[in-house]
N, C-alpha and C positions, 0 to 999 in steps of 0.2 A: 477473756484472754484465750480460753481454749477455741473458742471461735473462731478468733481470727489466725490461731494455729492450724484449723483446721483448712482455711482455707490458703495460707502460707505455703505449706508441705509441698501440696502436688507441684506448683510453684518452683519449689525448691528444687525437687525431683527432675521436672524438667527440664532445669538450669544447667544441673548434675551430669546429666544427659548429654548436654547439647555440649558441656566443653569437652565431655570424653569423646564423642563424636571426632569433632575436628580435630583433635590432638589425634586420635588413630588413622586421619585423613592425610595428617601429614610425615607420616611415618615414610623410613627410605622403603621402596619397593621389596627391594632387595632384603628386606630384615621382617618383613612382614609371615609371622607365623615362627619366628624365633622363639618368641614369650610361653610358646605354647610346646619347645620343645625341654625336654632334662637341661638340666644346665652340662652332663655328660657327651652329649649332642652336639650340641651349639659348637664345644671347641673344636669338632671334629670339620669345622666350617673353616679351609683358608684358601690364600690367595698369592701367586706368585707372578713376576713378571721376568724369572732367569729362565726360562724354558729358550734354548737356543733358535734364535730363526738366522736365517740364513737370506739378502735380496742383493738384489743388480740390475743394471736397467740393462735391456736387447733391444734390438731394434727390430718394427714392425716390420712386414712386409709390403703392406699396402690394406686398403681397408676396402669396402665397397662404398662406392660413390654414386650406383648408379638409378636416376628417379629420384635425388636427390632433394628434399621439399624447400631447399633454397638453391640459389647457385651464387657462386663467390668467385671472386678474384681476386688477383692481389698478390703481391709481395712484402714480406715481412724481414728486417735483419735485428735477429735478436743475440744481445749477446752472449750467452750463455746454449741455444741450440742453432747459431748459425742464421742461415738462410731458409727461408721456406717460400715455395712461391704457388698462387694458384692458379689453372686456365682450365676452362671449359669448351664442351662441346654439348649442342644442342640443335633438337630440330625446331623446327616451327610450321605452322600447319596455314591453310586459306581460309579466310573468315569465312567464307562459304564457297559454292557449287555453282559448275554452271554460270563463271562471270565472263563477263561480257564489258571489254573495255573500253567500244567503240570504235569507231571510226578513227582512222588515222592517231591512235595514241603515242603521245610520246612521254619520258621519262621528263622528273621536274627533277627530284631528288628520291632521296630509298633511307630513312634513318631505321636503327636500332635503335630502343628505348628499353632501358634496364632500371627498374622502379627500387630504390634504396629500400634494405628493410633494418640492416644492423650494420655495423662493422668493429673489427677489434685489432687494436693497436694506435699508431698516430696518422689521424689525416692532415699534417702540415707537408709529409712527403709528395714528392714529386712523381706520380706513377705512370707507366707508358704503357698501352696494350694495342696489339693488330688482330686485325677482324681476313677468315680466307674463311673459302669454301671446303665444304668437308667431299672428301673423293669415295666414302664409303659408306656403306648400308649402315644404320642405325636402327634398333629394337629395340621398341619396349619393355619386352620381356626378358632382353637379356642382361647378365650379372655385369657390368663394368670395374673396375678397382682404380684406384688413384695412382697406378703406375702404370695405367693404360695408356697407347697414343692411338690414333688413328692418320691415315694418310689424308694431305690438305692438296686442293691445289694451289701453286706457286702465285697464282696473281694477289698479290696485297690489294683487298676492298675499302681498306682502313686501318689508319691508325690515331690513336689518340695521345696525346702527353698530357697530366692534368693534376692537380691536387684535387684532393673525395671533397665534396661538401655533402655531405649525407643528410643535414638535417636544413639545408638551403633551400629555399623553392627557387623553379625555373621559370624564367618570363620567355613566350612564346608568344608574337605578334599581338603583343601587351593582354595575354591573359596568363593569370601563373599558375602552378603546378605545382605539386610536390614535387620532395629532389629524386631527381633522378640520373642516367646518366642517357646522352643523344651521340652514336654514331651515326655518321654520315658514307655510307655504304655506296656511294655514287661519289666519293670525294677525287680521289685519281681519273675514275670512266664511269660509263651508265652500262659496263658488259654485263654486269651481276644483274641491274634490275632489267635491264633489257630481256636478260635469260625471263625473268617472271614474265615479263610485258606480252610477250610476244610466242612466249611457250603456248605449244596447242592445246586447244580447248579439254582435250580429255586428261592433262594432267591435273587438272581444278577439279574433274569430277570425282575422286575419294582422297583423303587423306593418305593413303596407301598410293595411289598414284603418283600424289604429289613426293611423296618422302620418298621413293623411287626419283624422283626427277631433279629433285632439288634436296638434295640428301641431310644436307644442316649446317650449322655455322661453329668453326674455332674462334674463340678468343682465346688468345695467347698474352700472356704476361708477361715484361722484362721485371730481371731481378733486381734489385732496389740498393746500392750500397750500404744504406745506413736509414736508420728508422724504419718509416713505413707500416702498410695496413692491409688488414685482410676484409674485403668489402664483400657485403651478401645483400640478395636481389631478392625479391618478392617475385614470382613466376605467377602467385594469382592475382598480382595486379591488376588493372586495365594500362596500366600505365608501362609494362612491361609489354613490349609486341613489338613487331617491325612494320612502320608508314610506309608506302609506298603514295609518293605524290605524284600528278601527272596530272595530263589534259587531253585533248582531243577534240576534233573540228567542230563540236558542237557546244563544246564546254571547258572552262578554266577550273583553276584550283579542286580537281579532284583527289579521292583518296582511296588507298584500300590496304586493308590490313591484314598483318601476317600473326597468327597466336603464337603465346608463346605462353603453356601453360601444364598441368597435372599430365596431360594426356601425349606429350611430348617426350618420347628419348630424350635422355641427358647422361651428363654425369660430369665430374670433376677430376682431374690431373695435378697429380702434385708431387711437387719436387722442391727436396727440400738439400739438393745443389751436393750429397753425398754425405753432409755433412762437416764441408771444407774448413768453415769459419767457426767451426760449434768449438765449446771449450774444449779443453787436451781430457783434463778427466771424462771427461762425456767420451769422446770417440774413443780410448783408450778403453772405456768398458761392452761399448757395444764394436767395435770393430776385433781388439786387441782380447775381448772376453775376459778381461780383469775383472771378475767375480770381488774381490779382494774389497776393491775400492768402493762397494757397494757399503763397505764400513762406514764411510764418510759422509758419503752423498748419494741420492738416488734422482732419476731425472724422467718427469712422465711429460711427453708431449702430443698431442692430438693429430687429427689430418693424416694417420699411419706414421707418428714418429714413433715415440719409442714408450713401450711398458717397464712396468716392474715384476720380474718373475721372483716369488716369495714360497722358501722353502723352511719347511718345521721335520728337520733330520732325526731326529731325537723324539718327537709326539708318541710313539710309540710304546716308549719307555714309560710315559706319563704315568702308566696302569698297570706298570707291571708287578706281579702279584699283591695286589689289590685292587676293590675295588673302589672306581671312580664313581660321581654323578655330576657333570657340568654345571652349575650353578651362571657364570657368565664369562663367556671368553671374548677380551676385545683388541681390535689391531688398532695400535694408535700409531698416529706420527704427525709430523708437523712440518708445515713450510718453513724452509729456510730462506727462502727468497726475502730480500727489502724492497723488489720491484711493485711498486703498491698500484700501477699506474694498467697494470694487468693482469687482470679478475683471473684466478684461480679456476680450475676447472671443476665441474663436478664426474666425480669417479663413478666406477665400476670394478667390480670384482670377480671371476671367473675361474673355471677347473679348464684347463685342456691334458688332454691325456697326449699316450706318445704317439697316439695315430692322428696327433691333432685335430681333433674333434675338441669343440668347445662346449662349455654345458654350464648351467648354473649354480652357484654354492645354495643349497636347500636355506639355508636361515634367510636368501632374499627373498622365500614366500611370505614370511611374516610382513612383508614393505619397508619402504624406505626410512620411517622411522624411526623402526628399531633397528634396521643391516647396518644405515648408515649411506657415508659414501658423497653427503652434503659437504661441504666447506662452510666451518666456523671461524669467520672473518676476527670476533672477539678476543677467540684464540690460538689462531690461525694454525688449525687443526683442523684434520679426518677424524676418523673412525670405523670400523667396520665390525658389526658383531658377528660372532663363526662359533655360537655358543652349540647349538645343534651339529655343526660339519666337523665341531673337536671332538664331540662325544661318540658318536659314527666312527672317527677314524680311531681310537683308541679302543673301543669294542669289536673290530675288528669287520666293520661294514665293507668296508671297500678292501679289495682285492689290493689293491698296490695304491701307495700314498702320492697321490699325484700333487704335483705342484701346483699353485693358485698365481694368476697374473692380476695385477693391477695396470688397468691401462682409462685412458681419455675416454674412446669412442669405443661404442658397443660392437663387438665383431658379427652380430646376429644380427643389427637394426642399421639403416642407413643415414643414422642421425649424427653428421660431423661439427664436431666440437674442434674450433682453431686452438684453445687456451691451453699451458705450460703451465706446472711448476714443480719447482725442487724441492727436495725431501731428505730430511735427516735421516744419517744411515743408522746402524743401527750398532755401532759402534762409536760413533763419532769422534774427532780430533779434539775439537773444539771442547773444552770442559763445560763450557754455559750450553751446548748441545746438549748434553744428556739428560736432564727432565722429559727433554722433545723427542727423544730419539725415538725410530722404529720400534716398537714393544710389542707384544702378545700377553696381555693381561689378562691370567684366568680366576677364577673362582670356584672355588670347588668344595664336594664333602666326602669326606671318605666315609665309605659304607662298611669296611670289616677294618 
């Protein structure tokens, strides 16, 4: 008996082991190293979510659009932000150098090809867009914003009328293609492609020449009464470029092609119509600066619509005569929207000061994670964590308490996000609101 005790034990031991293990594995984070402090301690741990904030939605200026890694079009009518609509400008560059079209060439046809990559909203709408030539210089290097225009010349190259198939293939003298979209750039005259045809030899010899000679192309969008989508094009396609078809005394069915690719000026235009059609509460807060109504509703929309600027009046108070240590401070809120049929955006959060200068809240070094800033579809909720930036501004780090925006599209990167949505305020009307409403949920210990 003792024998088999003996070899029992260790047995035993490690059994012992292995369930305290796991049970300390699934301990809350947050509670992890409590056991180990006085029980005098522990209550000195709490957690409030009346700390007063203060939001409203503004309206953007405009964002950067320009080198943009897709291009999009499109007209959108939403009910609750109106109208938005989008058109581009772009160059396009000569497959190569030094070409040589032959003998007596002439024009067959000139298509644009624009290679689908995504779109958001409904493609059972009806969409119209015109194709003109751009009358000025276009850089690479230079900054564009979506409330840019440039000057076109007046001759119309094209127009299209069309519902999106974005996920259709195209049949082309019965071989098929991915979807995509084909302007016919020769549709009214051959002036456009005759310009390439028959331009002198030394515009083909640099890209730089050529974007001199042939400056680049608008596509313009009509606005859409009702429904509608906002379409985006793959630029590294093959399938994205301009054909130029044609022939000449020695030969039929020729081709040569125009890029249209990373290395190309671009950028997007957007207008989103002043905001005619948008709901009354919405303009009333960013036109009229009814702060107030920020109570109810908040409204973030992408493409340079509108942010939410979020103010903590009172943070300062937090510490006063005592001391703090931030334990976890979170921004929650939640859509209010029942429009399920358009995907929620994912956020961002930022400082700008009063010289306008924009700069990053420090807790998004830890990553997305733990800052936040995802869309939880399950409960269809944010979050942002600002446990680091409350504890800074209540020790007295920063010189003056600047204000935080919450908006769509990053104002530093040129990655435009089309997608909306509404946000409970932080007061709300609505009694079944307030679980959701806007909050600043902290955690905290006090230290004396």
């Amino acid at each position: 008996m003792k024998s088999k005790l003996r070899y029992l034990l260790p047995s035993l031991v490690l059994l012992c082991l292995t369930i305290l293990v796991n049970y300390s594995c699934k301990k809350d984070p947050y509670q992890v190293g409590l056991d180990l402090l006085p029980p005098s301690d522990t209550l000195k741990i709490k957690s409030t979510d009346t700390c007063t904030v203060i939001a409203y939605t503004e309206r953007v200026d405009s964002v950067a659009t320009s080198n943009c890694s897709e291009l999009s079009l499109g007209s959108i009518a939403d009910p609750i932000f109106g109208n938005s609509t989008i058109s581009l400008y772009t160059q396009l560059q000569p497959s190569s150098t030094s070409v040589d079209f032959g003998t007596a060439p002439a024009v067959d046809s000139l298509i644009l090809m624009l290679y689908y990559s995504g779109y958001y909203g409904d493609t059972t709408t009806q969409q119209k867009i015109r194709v003109y030539e751009v009358a000025q210089d276009m850089r690479l290097d230079s900054g564009y914003y979506s409330n840019r225009q440039m000057q076109v010349y007046p001759t119309l190259l094209a127009d299209l009328s069309f519902k999106p198939h974005p996920k259709d293939s195209v049949k082309i003298k019965g071989t098929m293609y991915s979807a995509h979209i084909r302007l016919n750039l020769s549709k009214y005259s051959n002036y456009f492609a005759n310009k390439l045809l028959y331009g002198p030899p030394s515009v083909y010899s640099t890209t730089a020449m050529f974007s001199t000679f042939m400056k680049g192309l608008y596509i313009e969008t009509e606005a859409v009464n009702s429904g509608g989508a906002l379409l985006h094009f793959d630029i590294s396609s093959s399938l994205s470029k301009m054909l130029m078809y044609f022939h000449n005394s020695t030969a039929d069915s020729l081709a040569y092609s125009y890029l249209l690719n990373s290395t190309c000026a671009r950028f997007l235009h957007i207008d989103h119509h002043n905001y005619f059609n948008a709901a009354q509460d919405l303009k009333q807060q960013i036109f009229n600066r009814d702060t107030l109504l920020g109570k109810n509703m908040l409204y973030l929309q992408g493409l340079g619509g509108t942010r939410i600027r979020f103010r903590m009046p009172y943070i300062m108070n937090f510490a006063k005569n005592r001391k703090v240590a931030i334990n976890d401070a979170l921004l929650q809120f939640n859509n209010a929207s029942t429009d399920t049929t358009l995907k929620p955006p994912p956020l961002l959060i930022c400082i700008r000061d009063s010289a306008g200068l924009v700069g990053s809240v420090i807790d998004e070094l830890e990553g997305t994670s733990y800052f936040g800033g995802s869309y939880n579809k399950s409960s269809g909720s944010y979050f942002f964590r600002l446990t680091r930036h409350i504890q800074k501004l209540i020790t007295g780090y920063y010189s003056i308490n600047r204000d935080l925006y919450i908006q769509v599209n990053d104002p530093l990167k040129n990655i435009i996000y089309p997608n909306r949505v509404t946000i409970n305020g932080y007061k709300p009307l609505l009694p079944g609101a307030l679980p959701s409403r806007f909050r600043l949920l902290i955690t905290y210990t006090l230290l004396n």
